[in-house]
SEDREN-767394 format. One line per 5 residues: their letters; for each residue y, x negated, z negated of C-alpha. Coordinates in pm, 1 decimal. Example, Ala and Ser with C-alpha at 12.3 -4.5 7.8 and 13.67 -1.06 7.14 Angstrom:
# SEDREN-767394
as = -450.0:-1230.0:-780.0 | -106.0:-1367.0:-714.0 $
//
This chain:
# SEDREN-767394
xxxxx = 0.0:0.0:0.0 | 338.5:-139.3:112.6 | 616.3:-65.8:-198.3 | 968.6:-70.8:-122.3 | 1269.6:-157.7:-410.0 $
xxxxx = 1541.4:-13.3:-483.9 | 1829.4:-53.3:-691.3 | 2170.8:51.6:-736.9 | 2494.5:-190.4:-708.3 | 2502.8:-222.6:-1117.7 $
xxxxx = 2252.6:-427.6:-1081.6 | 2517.4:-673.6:-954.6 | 2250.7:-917.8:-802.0 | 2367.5:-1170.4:-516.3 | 2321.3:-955.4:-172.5 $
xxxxx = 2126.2:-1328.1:-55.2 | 1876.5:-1319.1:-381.7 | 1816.1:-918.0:-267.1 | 1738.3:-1043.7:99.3 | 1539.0:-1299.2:-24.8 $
xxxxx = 1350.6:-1076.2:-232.6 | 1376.7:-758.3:33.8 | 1538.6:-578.6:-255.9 | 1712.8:-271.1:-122.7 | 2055.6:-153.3:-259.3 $
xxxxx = 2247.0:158.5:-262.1 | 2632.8:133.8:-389.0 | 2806.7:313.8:-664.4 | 3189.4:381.0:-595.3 | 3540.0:374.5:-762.0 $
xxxxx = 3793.0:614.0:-684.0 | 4190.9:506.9:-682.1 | 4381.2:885.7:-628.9 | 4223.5:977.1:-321.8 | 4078.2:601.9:-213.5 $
xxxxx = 3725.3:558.2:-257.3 | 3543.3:206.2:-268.7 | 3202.9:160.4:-249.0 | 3082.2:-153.8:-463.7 | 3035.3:-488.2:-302.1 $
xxxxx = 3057.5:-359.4:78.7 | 3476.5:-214.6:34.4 | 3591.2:-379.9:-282.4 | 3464.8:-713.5:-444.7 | 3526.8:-755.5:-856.1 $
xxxxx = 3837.2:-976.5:-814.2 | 3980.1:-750.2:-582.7 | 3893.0:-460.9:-852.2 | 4047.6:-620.3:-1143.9 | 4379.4:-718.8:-931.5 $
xxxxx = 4422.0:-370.6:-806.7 | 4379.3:-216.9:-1192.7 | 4627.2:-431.4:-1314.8 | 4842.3:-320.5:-1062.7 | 4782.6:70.8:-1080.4 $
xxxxx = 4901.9:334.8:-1353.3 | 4628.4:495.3:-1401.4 | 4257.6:332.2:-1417.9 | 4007.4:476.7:-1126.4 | 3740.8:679.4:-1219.6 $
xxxxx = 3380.8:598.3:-1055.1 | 3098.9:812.8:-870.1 | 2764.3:781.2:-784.4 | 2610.6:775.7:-455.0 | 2569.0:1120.4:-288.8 $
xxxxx = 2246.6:1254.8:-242.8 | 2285.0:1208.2:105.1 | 2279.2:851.2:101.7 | 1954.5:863.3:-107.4 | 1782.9:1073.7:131.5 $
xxxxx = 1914.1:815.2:445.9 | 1737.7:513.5:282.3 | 1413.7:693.7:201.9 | 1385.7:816.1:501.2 | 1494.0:479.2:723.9 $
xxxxx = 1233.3:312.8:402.1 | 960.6:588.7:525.3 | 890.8:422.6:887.4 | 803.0:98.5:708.7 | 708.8:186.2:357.3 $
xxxxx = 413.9:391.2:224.2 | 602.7:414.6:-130.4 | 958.4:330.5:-295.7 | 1035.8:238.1:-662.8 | 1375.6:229.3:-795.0 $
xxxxx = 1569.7:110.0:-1068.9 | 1876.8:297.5:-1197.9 | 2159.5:233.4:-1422.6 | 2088.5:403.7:-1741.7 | 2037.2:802.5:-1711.4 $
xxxxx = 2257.9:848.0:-1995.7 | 2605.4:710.4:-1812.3 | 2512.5:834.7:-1476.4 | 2377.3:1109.2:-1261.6 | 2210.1:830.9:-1007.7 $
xxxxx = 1862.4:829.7:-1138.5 | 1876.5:1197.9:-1164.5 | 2071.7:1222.3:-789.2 | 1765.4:951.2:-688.7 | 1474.0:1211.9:-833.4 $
xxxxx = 1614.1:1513.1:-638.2 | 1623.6:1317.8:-291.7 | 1289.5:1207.5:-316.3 | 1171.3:1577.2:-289.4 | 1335.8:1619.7:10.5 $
xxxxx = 1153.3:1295.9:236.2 | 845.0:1378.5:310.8 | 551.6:1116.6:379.5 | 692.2:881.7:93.2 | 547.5:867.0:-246.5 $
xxxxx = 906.2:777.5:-418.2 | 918.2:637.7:-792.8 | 1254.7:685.4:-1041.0 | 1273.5:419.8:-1317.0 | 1533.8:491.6:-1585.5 $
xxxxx = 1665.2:121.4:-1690.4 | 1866.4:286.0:-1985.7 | 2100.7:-18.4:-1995.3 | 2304.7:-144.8:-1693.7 | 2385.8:-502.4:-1551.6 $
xxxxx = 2214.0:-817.9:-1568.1 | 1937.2:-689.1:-1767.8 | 1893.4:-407.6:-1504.2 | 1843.4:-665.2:-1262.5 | 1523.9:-801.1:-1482.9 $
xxxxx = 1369.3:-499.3:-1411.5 | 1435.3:-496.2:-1090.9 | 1359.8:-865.9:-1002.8 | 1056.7:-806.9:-1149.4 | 945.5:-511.4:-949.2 $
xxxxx = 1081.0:-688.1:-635.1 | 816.8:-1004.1:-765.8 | 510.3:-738.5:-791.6 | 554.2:-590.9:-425.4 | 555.4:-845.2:-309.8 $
xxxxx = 278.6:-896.2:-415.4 | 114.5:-645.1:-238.7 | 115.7:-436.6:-587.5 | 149.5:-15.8:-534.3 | 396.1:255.0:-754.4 $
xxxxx = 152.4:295.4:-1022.7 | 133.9:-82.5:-1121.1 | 507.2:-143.0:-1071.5 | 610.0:137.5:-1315.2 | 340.2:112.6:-1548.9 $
xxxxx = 451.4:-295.9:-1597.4 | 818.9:-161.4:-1631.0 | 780.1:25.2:-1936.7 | 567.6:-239.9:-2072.6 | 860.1:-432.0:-2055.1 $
xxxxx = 1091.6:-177.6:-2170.5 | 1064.8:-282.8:-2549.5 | 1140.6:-660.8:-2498.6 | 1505.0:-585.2:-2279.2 | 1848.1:-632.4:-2477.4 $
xxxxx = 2159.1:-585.8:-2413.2 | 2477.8:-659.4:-2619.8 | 2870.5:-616.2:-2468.5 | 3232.1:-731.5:-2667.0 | 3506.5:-539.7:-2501.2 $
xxxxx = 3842.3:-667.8:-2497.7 | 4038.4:-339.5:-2457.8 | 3876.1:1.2:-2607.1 | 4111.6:161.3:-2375.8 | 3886.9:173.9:-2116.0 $
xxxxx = 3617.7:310.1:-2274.8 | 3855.0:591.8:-2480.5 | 3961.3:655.5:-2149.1 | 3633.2:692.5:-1949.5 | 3494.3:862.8:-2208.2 $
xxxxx = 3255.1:620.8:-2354.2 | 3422.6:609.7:-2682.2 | 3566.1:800.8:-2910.3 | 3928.6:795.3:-2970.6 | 3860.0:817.2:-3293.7 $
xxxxx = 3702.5:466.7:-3282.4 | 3920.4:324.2:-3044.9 | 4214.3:410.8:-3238.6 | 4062.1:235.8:-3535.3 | 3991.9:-66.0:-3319.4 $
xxxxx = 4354.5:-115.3:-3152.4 | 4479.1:-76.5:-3549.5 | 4242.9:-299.8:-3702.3 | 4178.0:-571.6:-3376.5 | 3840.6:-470.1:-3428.3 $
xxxxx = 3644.3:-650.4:-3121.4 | 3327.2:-415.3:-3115.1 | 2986.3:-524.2:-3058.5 | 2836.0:-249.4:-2812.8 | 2466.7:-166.9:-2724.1 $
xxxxx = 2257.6:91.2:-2566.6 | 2112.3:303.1:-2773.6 | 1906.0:672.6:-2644.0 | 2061.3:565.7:-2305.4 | 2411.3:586.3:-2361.4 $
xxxxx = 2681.2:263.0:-2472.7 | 2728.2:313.6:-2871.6 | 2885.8:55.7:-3170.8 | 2632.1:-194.5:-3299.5 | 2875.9:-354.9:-3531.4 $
xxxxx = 3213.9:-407.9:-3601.1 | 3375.4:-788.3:-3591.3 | 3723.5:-864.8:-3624.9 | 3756.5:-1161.0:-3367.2 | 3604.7:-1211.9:-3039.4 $
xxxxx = 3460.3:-1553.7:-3135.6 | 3318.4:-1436.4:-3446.2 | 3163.6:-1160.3:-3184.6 | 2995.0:-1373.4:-2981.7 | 2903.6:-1603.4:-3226.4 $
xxxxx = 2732.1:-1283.7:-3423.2 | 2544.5:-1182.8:-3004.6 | 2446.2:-1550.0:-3021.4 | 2288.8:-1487.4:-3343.1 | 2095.4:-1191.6:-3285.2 $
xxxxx = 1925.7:-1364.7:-2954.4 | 1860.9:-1705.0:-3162.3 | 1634.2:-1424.7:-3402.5 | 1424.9:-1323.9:-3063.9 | 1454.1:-1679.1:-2972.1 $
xxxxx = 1295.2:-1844.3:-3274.8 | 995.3:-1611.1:-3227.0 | 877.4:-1864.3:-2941.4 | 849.2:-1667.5:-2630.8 | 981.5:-1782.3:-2356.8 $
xxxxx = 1320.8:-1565.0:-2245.1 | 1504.9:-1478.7:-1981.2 | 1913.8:-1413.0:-2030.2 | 2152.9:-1330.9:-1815.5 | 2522.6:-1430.7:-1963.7 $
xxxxx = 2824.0:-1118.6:-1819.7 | 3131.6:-1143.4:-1788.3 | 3444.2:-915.9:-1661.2 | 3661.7:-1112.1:-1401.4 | 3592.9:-1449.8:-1645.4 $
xxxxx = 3398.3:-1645.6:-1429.2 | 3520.0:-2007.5:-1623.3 | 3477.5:-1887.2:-1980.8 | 3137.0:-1683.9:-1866.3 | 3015.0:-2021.1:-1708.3 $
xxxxx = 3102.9:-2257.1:-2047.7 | 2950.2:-1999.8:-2221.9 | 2640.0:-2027.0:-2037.8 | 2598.6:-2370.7:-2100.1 | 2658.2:-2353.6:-2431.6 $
xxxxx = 2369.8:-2130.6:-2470.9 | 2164.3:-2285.4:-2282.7 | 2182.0:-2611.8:-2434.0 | 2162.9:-2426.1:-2741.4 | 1826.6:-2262.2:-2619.5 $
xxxxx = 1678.8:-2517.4:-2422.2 | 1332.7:-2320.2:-2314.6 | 1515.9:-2017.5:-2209.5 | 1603.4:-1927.8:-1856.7 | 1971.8:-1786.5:-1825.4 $
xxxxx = 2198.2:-1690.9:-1526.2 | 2538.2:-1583.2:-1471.5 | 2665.9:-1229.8:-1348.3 | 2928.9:-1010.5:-1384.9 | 3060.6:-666.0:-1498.4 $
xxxxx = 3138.8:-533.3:-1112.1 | 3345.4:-271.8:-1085.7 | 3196.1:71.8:-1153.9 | 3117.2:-80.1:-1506.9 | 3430.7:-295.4:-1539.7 $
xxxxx = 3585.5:56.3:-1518.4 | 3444.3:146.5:-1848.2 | 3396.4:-176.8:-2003.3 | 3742.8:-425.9:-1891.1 | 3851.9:-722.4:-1807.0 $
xxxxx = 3755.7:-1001.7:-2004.6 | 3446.6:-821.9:-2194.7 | 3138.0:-1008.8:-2215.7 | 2798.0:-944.0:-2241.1 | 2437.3:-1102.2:-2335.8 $
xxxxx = 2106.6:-983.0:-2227.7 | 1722.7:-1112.8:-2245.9 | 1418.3:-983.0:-2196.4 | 1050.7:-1152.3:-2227.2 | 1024.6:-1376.8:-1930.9 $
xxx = 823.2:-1186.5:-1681.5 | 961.2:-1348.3:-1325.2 | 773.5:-1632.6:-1193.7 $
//
């Protein structure tokens, strides 16, 4: 059986790692007033960030119409004899959902929905891995069945520089983000039942990343090997030294650089950060 992957732009993985891979991806958009962008093919993140700074009001973003779900299943169909794909979390989006409800409208294609619950860089270990098992010549069943294995093992952690945008987007509370502006509380964010919630409170940014360093030093010390993808929004210098840090830090584990793109820059801001690992999986 021939298995097709697909994922959605938040996966923000390198459009040469998803030929490489013959990862297939279908774009989230932003909306400025009446301008729409589609990520990566009409807007690129340091094009995003430079146009929020300049605009009053921050876009909103959309997720792919059904339409454009049904299109790639059916242009997958004449090659494929079954897709998976790997959504930004459920919880902050109606893709997986929009995903689901064009798969019953191709015919001929047995078409799998995986729920990543998170976003990112640690979306992209799911899908990198699924990517690594058809190619392998392995079928829907295996794929999915090895994703929620792995389910238990993926973290994610984000500091946001601004609460605004999340107030704003909905994604917090004003309640909390009115607390945070007063206080200069730099929250520590996770996922939590699919949707972005507080982990902790920290005063400073450093003393923020220091505590997300801490908390994957506790997975670390248990002696699997990890993989770790560092995040950053439209810091690519401080993301970078921060990297290395880490990784000299954490010698055995595997880490790359991405970024917060920007359907989830929208939410999240410039200059947020984020850490995620999962048990290393990918060859």
């Amino acid at each position: 059986m021939k298995t097709a992957i697909v994922t959605d732009s938040t996966a923000y993985l390198p459009k040469e790692l998803r030929d490489q891979l013959n990862i297939h991806m279908i774009p989230l958009s932003v909306v400025f007033g009446e301008e729409i962008f589609r990520e990566e093919l009409d807007i690129t993140e340091e094009a995003f960030y430079e146009k929020v700074r300049t605009e009053e009001k921050l876009p909103t973003t959309s997720q792919p119409p059904i339409g454009e779900f049904v299109k790639l299943y059916e242009e997958l169909s004449k090659e494929y004899d079954a897709v998976v794909g790997v959504y930004l979390s459920s919880g902050i989006s109606g893709t997986f959902q929009t995903s689901q409800s064009a798969a019953e409208l191709v015919e001929g294609l047995d078409v799998r929905s995986f729920d990543s619950e998170l976003s990112c860089g640690p979306q992209a270990f799911y899908v990198l891995r699924a990517a690594e098992l058809a190619n392998e010549g392995k079928g829907p069943d295996e794929i999915m069945a090895e994703l929620t294995d792995m389910q238990p093992s993926v973290r994610a952690y984000f500091m946001v520089d601004d609460l605004n945008h999340l107030k704003r987007g909905g994604r917090l509370s004003g309640a909390q983000a009115l607390i945070g502006g007063l206080l200069q509380v730099k929250p520590i964010l996770h996922f939590s039942e699919k949707k972005i919630v507080p982990f902790e409170k920290i005063r400073t940014s450093k003393k923020a990343l220091k505590r997300v360093e801490d908390l994957f030093a506790e997975e670390y010390q248990k002696g699997e090997p990890l993989d770790a993808t560092v995040i950053h929004g439209n810091r690519e210098v401080e993301g970078q030294a921060w990297m290395e840090k880490l990784q000299a830090q954490f010698p055995e584990a595997n880490f790359r650089l991405t970024y917060f793109g920007p359907v989830v820059g929208t939410h999240l801001g410039e200059g947020s950060f984020g850490l995620g690992w999962s048990k290393k999986r990918i060859k």
